[in-house]
C-alpha positions as CSV (number, residue, x, y, z in Angstrom):
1,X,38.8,-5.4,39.2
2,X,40.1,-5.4,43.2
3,X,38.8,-7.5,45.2
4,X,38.2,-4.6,47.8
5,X,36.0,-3.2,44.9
6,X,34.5,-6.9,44.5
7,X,33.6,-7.4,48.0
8,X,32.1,-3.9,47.9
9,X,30.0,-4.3,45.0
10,X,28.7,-8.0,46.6
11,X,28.0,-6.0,49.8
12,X,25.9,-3.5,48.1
13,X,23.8,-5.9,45.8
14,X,22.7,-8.1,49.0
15,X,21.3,-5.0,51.0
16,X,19.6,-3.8,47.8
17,X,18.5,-7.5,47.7
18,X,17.2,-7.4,51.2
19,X,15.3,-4.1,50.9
20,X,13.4,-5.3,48.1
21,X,12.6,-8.2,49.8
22,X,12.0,-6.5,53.2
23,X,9.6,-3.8,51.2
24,X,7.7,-6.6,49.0
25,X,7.4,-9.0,51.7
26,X,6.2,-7.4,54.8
27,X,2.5,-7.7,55.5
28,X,2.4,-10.8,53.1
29,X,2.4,-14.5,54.0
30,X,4.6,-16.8,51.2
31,X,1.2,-18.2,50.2
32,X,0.1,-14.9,48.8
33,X,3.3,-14.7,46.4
34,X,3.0,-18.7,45.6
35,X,-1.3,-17.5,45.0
36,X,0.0,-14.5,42.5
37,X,2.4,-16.9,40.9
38,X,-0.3,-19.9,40.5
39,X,-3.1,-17.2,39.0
40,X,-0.2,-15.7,36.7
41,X,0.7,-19.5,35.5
42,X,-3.3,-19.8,34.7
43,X,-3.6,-16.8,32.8
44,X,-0.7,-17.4,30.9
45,X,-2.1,-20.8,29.7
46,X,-5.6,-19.4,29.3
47,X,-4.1,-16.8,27.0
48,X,-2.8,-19.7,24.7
49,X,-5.6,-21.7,25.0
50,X,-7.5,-19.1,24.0
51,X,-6.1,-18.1,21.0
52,X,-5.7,-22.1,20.1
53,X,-10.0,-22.7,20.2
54,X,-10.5,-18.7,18.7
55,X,-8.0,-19.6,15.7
56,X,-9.8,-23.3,15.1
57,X,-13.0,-21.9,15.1
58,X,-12.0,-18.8,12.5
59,X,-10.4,-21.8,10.4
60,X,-13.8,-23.6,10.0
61,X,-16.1,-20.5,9.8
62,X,-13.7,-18.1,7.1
63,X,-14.9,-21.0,5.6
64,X,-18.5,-20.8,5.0
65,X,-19.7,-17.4,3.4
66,X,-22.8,-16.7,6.3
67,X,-20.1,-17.1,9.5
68,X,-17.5,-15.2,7.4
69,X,-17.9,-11.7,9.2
70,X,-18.1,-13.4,12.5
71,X,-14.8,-15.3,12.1
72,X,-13.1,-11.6,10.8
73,X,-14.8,-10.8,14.4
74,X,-13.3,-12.9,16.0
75,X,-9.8,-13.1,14.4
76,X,-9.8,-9.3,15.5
77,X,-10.4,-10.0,18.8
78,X,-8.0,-12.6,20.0
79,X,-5.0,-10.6,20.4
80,X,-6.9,-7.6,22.1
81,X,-8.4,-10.3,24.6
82,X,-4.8,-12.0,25.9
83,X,-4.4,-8.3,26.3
84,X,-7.2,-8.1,28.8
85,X,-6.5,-10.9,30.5
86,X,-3.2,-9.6,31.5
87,X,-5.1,-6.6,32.6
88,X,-7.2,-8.7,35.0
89,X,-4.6,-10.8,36.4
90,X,-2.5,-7.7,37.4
91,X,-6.0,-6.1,39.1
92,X,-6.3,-9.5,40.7
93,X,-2.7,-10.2,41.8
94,X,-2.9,-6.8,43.1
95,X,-6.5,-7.9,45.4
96,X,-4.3,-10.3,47.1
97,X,-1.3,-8.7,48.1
98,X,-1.5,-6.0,51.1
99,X,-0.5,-2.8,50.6
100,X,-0.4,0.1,53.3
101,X,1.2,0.7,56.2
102,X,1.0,-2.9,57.2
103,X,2.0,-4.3,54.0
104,X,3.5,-2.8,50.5
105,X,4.3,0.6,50.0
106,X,1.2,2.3,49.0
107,X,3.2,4.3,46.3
108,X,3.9,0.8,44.8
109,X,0.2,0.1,45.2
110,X,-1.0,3.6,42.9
111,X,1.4,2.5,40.5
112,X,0.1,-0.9,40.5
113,X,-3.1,0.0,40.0
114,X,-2.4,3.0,37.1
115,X,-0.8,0.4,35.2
116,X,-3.5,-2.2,35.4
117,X,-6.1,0.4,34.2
118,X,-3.3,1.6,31.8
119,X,-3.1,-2.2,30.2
120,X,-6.8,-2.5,29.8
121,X,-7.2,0.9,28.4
122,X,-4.8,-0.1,25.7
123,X,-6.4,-3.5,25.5
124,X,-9.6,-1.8,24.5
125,X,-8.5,0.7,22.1
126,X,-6.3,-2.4,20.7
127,X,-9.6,-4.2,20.1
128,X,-11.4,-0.6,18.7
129,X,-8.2,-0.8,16.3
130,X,-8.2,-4.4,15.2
131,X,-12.0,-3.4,14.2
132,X,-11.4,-1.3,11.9
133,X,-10.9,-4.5,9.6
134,X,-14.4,-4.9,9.6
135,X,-15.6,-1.8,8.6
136,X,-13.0,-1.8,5.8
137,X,-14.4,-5.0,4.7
138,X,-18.1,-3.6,4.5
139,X,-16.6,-0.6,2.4
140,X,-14.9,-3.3,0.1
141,X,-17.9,-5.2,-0.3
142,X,-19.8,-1.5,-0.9
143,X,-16.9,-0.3,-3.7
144,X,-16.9,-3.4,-5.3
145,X,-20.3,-3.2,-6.3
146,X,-19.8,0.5,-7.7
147,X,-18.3,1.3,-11.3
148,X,-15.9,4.3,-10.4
149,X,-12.9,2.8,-8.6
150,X,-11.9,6.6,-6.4
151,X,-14.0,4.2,-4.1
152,X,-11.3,1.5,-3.9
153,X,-8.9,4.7,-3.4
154,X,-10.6,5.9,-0.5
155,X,-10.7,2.9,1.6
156,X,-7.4,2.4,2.6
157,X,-6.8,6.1,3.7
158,X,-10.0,5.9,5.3
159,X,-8.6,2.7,7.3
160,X,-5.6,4.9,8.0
161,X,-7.4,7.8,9.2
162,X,-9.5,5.6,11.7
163,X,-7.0,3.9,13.3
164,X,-4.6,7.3,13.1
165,X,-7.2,9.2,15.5
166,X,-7.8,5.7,17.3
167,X,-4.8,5.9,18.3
168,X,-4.5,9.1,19.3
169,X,-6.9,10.1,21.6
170,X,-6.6,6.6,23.3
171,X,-2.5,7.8,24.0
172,X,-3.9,11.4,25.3
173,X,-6.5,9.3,27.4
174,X,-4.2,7.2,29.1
175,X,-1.6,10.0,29.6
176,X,-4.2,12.4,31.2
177,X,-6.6,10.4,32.5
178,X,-5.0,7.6,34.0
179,X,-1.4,8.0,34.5
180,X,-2.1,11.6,35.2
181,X,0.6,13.0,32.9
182,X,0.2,17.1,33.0
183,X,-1.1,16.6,28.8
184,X,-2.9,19.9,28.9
185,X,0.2,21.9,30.1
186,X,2.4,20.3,27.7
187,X,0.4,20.7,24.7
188,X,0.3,24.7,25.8
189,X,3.6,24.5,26.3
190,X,4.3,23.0,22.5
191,X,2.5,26.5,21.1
192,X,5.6,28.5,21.1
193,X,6.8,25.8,18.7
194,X,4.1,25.0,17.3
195,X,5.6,27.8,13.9
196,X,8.3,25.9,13.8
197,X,6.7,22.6,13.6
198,X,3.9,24.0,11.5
199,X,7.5,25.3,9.0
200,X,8.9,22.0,9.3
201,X,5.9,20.0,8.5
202,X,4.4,22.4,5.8
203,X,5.5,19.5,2.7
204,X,3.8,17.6,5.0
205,X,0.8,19.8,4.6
206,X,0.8,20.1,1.1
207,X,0.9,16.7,0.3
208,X,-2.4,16.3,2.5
209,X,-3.7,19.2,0.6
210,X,-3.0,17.8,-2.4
211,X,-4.4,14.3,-1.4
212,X,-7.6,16.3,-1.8
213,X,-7.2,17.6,-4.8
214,X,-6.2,14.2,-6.2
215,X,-10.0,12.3,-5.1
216,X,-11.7,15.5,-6.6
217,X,-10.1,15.8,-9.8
218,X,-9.6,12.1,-10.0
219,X,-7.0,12.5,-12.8
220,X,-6.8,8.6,-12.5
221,X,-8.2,5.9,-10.8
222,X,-5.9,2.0,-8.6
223,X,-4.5,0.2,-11.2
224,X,-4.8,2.7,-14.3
225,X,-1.6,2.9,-16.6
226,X,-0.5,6.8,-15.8
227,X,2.7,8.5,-16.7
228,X,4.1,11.2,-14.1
229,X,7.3,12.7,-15.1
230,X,9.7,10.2,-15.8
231,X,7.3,7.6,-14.0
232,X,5.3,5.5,-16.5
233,X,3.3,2.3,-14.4
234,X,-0.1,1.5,-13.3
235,X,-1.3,3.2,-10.0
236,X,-0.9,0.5,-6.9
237,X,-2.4,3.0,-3.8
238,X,-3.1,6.1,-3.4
239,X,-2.4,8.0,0.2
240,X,-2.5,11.1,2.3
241,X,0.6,12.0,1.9
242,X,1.9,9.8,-1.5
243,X,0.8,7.9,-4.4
244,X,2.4,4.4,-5.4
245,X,3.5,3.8,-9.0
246,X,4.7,0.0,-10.0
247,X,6.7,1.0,-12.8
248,X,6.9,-1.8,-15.5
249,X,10.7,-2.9,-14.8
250,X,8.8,-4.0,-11.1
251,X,10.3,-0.4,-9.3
252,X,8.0,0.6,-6.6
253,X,7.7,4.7,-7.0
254,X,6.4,6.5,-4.1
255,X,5.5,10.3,-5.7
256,X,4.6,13.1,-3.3
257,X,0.8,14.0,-3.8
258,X,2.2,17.5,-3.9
259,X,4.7,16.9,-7.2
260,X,1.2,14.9,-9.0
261,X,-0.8,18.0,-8.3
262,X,1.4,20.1,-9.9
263,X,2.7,18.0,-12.7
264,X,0.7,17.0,-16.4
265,X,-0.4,13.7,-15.4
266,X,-0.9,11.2,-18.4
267,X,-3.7,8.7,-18.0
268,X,-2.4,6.3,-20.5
269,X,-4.9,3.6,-19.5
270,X,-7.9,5.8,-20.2
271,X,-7.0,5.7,-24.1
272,X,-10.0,4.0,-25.8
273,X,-7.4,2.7,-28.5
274,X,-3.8,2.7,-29.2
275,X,-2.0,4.2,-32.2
276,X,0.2,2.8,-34.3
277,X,2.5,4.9,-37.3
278,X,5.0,3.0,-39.0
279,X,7.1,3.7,-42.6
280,X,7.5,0.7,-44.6
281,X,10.1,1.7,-47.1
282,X,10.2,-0.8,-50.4
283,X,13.0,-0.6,-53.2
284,X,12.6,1.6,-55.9
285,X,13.3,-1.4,-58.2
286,X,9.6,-2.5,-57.5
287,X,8.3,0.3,-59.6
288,X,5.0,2.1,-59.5
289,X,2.7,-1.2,-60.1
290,X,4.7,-2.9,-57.2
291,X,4.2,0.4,-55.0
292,X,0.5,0.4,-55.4
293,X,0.3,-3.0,-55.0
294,X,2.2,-3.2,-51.3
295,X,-0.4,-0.3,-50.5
296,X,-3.3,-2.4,-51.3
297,X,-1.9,-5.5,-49.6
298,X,-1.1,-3.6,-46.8
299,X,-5.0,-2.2,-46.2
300,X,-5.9,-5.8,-47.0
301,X,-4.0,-7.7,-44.1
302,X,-5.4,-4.5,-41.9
303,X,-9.3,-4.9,-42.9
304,X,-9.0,-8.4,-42.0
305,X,-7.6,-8.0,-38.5
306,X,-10.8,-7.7,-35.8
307,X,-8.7,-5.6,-33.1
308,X,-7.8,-2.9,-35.6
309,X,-10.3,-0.1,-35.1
310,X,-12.3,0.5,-38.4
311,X,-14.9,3.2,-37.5
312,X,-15.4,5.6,-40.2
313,X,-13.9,8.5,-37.7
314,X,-10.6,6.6,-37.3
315,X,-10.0,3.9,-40.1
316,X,-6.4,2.6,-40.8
317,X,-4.4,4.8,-42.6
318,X,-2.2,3.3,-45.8
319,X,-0.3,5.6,-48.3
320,X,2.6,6.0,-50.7
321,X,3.8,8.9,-49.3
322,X,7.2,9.9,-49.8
323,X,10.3,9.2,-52.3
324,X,13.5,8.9,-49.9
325,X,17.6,9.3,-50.8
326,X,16.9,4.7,-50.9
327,X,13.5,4.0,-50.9
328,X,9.9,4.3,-51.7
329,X,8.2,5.2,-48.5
330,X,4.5,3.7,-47.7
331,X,3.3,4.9,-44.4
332,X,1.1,3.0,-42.3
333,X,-1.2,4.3,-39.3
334,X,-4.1,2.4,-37.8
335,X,-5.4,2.2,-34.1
336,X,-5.7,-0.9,-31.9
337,X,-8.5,-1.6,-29.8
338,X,-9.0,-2.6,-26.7
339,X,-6.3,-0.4,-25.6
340,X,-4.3,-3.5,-23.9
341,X,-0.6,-2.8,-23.9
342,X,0.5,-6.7,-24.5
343,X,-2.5,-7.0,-27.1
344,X,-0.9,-4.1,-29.2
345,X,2.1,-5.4,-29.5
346,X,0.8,-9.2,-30.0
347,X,-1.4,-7.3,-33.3
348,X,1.6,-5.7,-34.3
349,X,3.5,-8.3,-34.4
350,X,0.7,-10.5,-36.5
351,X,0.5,-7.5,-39.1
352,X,4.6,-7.7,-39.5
353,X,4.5,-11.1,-40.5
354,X,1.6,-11.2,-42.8
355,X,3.4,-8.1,-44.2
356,X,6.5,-10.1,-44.8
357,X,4.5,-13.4,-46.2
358,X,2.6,-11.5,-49.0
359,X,5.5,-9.1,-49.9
360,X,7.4,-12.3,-50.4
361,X,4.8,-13.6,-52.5
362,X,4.1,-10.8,-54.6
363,X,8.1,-10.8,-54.8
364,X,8.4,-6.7,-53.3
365,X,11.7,-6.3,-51.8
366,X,11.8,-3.8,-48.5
367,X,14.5,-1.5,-49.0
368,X,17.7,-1.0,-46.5
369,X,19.9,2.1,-46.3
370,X,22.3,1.7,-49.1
371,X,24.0,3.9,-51.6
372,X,25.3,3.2,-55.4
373,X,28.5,4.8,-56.3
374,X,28.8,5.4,-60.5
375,X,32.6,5.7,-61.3
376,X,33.2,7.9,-64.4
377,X,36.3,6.9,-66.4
378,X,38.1,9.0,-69.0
């Protein structure tokens, strides 16, 4: 860089220096600045001290069960608060200075003042949104007392939805009625494109749709086992726009609501029981006494297990069925009840064994794929 292009740039950042100065401080004694600086000092340490006695206080009474919604009160409120504060001190700092033709511009002054308002209106509808936690916690305390859980489903899109419009209408608020932004003109403006938005956004739409049809049909319910497609996991949340799947490798699956509504939906965790078929193949060396007696054995270990299901309409199922190329073939069916996925496989696995221990007693050899190969000589 020159140092005729230095000196320039020097030149030019001390008048732009002065003219701030010369606009800011004409009208205003140095004790005014030093009195916005002091009162900006105190807020700033009243905002920490604030949130240090708010946050012991919510320690000690989350606590105790009968202060419990007042600490969730106040633990919503101490952020919103600081928030305020800044508000005041700006409408303060701005009481001291003068502004007008004997002081500060007065176009620094309207700005001043729009942004004040504009920091407390956002300080409020902060505190409207941090209060939606408490209404979610009376709906919580409501679902958990009912038997259906579409309740439980409801309250976090409910939660959304709140603090969705919350938001909202406090940014159209703001922009229209305090920093006077033209909102009406631009939202008449946005209806030429409102088709193509409306085109754009339309899986957007469906999903919502959709959404609907979800809590109406209630095809399943948080944390029942489902299978959607190629998804197979219990339900974690279920949204506007998506439903969550926790697949059992751990894989979080976020699935349109628009695919679920259109796609067979397996509720695997409404199954009152589950079903187990397996072959049990012996070798044909064991004979027909041997055959019948691995089918009785068989029914015995199942009668004397309590989780297998014995009603009349669905008893276990035990027959010699089949004669294979190696084997005789005894096929086993029964159902397992509760229908709890690790206690299936934790009944199956006590069945196997006992299997094993009284075939080994009763000396009946399980058959493996094998083949005998007779040579014929001349």
């Amino acid at each position: 860089m020159s140092v005729a292009l230095q000196t320039n740039l020097i030149c030019a950042a001390d008048w732009l220096l002065k003219a701030i100065n010369y606009e800011l401080m004409k009208g205003n004694a140095v004790w005014r600045f030093v009195l916005v600086l002091v009162i900006v000092l105190f807020a700033m340490a009243a905002a920490q001290i604030l949130r240090f006695v708010i946050g012991r206080y919510v320690e000690r009474a989350e606590k105790k069960p009968a202060t419990a919604v007042v600490a969730l009160l106040f633990k919503c409120l101490v952020k919103p608060l600081s928030v305020i504060l800044f508000a005041v001190t700006l409408l303060l700092c701005r009481a001291i200075l003068v502004f007008g033709d004997e002081g500060i511009s007065t176009t620094i002054a309207a700005w001043w003042l729009k942004i004040g308002k504009a920091v407390a209106a956002i300080a409020v509808t902060y505190a409207i949104y941090r209060l939606v936690d408490i209404i979610e916690h009376y709906l919580l305390r409501w679902t958990g007392k009912t038997k259906t859980k579409l309740d439980d489903m409801l309250v976090p899109v409910i939660r959304k939805s709140l603090r969705t419009t919350i938001v909202i209408i406090a940014a159209l608020w703001i922009a229209d009625g305090i920093l006077g932004a033209e909102i009406k003109a631009i939202l008449l403006s946005a209806g030429v494109g409102g088709i193509a938005i409306a085109l754009a956004a339309k899986d957007t739409i469906a999903n919502f749709f959709a959404s609907i049809t979800i809590f109406a049909d209630r095809p399943f319910h948080i944390d029942d086992l489902v299978r959607v497609g190629e998804h197979y996991g219990p339900v974690e949340e279920v949204g506007f726009r998506s439903t969550r799947i926790r697949t059992l490798e751990g894989h979080l699956v976020t699935i349109p609501n628009s695919i679920i509504a259109n796609t067979t939906v397996e509720n695997i965790g409404k199954r009152p029981y589950i079903r187990r078929t397996s072959n049990i193949t012996i070798t044909y060396d064991c004979g027909h006494a041997k055959a019948q007696r691995a089918v009785a054995i068989i029914k015995e270990i199942l009668a004397g297990v309590p989780e297998v299901n014995t009603d009349p309409e669905r008893p276990p199922r035990v027959y010699f069925s089949d004669f294979n190329d190696w084997s005789l073939n005894i096929y086993v069916s029964y159902w397992v009840r509760p229908a709890q996925y690790w206690l299936y496989h934790e009944v199956n696995e006590r069945v196997n064994i006992e299997i094993m221990k009284r075939f080994e007693a009763e000396k009946i050899e399980f058959a493996f794929p094998s083949q005998t190969l007779y040579v014929k000589k001349d």
